[in-house]
N, C-alpha and C positions, 0 to 999 in steps of 0.2 A: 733161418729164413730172414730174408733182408727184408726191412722196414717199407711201404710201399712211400711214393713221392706225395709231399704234402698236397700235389694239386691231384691226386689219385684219390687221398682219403677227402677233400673238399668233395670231389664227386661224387663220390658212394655216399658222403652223409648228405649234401644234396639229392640225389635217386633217392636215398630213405626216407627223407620230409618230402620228394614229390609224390611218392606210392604212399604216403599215410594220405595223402588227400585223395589219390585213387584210392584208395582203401576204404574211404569214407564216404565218397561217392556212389559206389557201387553197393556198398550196404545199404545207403540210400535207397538206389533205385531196386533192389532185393526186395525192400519193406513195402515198400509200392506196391508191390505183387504180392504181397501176404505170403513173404518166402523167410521164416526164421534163419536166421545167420548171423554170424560176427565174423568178423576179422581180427584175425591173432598176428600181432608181431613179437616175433621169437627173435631171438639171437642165438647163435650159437658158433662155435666154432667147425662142426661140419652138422648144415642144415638140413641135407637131406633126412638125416636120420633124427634131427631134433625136431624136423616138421611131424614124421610120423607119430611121435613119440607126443607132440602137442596134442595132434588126431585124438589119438588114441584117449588121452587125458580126458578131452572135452566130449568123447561121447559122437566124435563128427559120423554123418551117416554120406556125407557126397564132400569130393574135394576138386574145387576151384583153382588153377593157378595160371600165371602167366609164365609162359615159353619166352626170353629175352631175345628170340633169335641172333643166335652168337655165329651160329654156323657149324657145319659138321666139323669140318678140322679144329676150331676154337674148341665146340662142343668136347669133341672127343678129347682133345690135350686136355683139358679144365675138369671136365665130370660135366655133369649132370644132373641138377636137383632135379626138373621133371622128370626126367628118363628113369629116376633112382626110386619117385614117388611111385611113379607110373607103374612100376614094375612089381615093390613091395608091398603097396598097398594094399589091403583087404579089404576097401569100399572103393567104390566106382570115382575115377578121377578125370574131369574134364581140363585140357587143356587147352589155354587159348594162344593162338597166337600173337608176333606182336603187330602192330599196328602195319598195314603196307605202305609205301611211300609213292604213291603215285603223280 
């Protein structure tokens, strides 16, 4: 497997410090609501099945995630972490879209 381009991995570790502040936000406004929650960042080499396996750890009873809107033909060639959760899961998983661009 080839190395991905330095200005590739700049981005992904960018997107991962800008969703830890989403991440923190949104537990935020969770608590607001008298809604118990945390957000778990995992790493793993294939996430789909280290998210469940997080789930599962923590006892989750509802699962939260964001849709990247990649697109169908991206979607389909890459996989699918939601499509993988959505599907495996044994607790109720909402998924949100991403933002529209209007």
């Amino acid at each position: 497997m080839d190395t991905p381009p330095l200005t590739d991995i700049t981005k992904i570790m960018q997107d991962n410090i800008n969703e830890g502040g989403l991440r923190k936000k949104y537990i935020a406004e969770a608590k607001e609501f008298d809604v118990n929650c945390e957000g778990i960042p995992y790493v793993d080499t294939q996430p789909d099945a280290a998210l469940l396996k997080s789930i599962e750890d923590h006892n989750a009873n509802l699962i939260i995630m964001r849709n990247k809107g990649l697109g169908v033909l991206r979607r389909n060639f890459l996989g699918s972490v939601s499509d993988y959760v959505l599907h495996h899961a044994h607790i109720p998983v909402v998924i949100v879209p991403p933002k529209t661009k209007h």
